[in-house]
C-alpha beads as a LAMMPS data file, in Angstrom:
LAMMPS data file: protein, C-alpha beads

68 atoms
67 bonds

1 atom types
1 bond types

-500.0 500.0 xlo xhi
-500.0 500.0 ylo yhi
-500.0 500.0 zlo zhi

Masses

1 110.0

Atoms # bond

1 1 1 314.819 -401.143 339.297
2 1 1 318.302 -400.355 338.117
3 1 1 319.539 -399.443 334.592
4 1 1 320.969 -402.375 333.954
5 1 1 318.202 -404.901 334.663
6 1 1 316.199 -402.476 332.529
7 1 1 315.029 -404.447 329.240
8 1 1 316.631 -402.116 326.859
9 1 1 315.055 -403.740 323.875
10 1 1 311.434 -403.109 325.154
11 1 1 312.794 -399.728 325.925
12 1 1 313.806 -399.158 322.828
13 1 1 310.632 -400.519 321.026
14 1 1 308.627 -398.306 322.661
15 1 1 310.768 -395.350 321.996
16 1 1 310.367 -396.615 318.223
17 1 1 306.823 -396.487 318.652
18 1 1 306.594 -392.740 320.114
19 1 1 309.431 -391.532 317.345
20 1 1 306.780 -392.597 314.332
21 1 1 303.493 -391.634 316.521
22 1 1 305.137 -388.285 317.055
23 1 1 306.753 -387.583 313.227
24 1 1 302.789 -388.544 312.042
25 1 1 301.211 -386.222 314.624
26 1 1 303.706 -383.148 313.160
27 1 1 305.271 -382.828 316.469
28 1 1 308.486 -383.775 316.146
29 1 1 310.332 -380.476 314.913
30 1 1 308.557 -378.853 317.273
31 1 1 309.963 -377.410 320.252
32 1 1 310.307 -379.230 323.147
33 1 1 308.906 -376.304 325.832
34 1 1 307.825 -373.413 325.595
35 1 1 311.017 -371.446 326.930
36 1 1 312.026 -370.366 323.704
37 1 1 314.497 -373.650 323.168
38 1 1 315.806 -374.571 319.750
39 1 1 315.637 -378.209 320.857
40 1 1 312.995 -380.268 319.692
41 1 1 311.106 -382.990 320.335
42 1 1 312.796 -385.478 317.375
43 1 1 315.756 -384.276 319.644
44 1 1 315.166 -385.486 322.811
45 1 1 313.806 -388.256 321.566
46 1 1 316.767 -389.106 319.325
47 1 1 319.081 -388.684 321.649
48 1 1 317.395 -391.229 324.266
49 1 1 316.761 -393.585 321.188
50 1 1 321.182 -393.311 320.982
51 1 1 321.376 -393.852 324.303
52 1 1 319.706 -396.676 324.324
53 1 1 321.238 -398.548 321.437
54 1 1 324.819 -397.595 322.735
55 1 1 323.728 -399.199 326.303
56 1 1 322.429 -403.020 323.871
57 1 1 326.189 -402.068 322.060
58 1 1 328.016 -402.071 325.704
59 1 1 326.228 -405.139 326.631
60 1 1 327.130 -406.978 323.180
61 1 1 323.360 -407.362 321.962
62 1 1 322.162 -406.810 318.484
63 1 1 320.043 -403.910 317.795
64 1 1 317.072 -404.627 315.921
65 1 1 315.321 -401.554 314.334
66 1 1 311.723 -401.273 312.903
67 1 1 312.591 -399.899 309.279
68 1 1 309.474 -397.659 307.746

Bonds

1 1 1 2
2 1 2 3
3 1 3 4
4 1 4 5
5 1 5 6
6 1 6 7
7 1 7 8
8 1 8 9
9 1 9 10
10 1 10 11
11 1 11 12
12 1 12 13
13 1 13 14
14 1 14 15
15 1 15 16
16 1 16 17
17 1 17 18
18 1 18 19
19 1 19 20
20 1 20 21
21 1 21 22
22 1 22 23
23 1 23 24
24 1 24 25
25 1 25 26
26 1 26 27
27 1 27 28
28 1 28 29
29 1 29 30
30 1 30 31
31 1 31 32
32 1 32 33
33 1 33 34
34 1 34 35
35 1 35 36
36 1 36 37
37 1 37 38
38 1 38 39
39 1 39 40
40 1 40 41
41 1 41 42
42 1 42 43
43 1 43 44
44 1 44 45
45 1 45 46
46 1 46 47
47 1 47 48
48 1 48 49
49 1 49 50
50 1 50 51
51 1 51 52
52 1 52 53
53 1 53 54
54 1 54 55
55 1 55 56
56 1 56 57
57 1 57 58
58 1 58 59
59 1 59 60
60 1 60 61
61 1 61 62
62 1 62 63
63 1 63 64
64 1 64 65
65 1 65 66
66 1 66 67
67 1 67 68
């Protein structure tokens, strides 16, 4: 299936969902490997959380974001 006739809100609901599973599990400043990276997991998941709102922003669709 192609990226765009991905549902990017789903997408982005479930990437909500891992980003508060992971902060409550203590993972996410926590590397993402174990090759010595200073990236960590709230990183990568950040940054596919951005992508993913600035794809819904290039297609004109409102973002709606779970507030905790």
């Amino acid at each position: 299936m192609a990226f765009d006739q991905m549902n990017i809100k789903d997408m982005l609901c479930d990437m909500y969902d891992i980003q508060r599973q992971v902060k409550q599990a203590k993972l996410y400043d926590k590397p993402k490997d174990n090759n010595g990276s200073s990236i960590t997991i709230g990183d990568c998941i950040e940054n596919v959380i951005e992508q993913l709102e600035q794809e819904l922003t290039n297609r004109g669709e409102e973002i709606w974001r779970y507030i905790e």
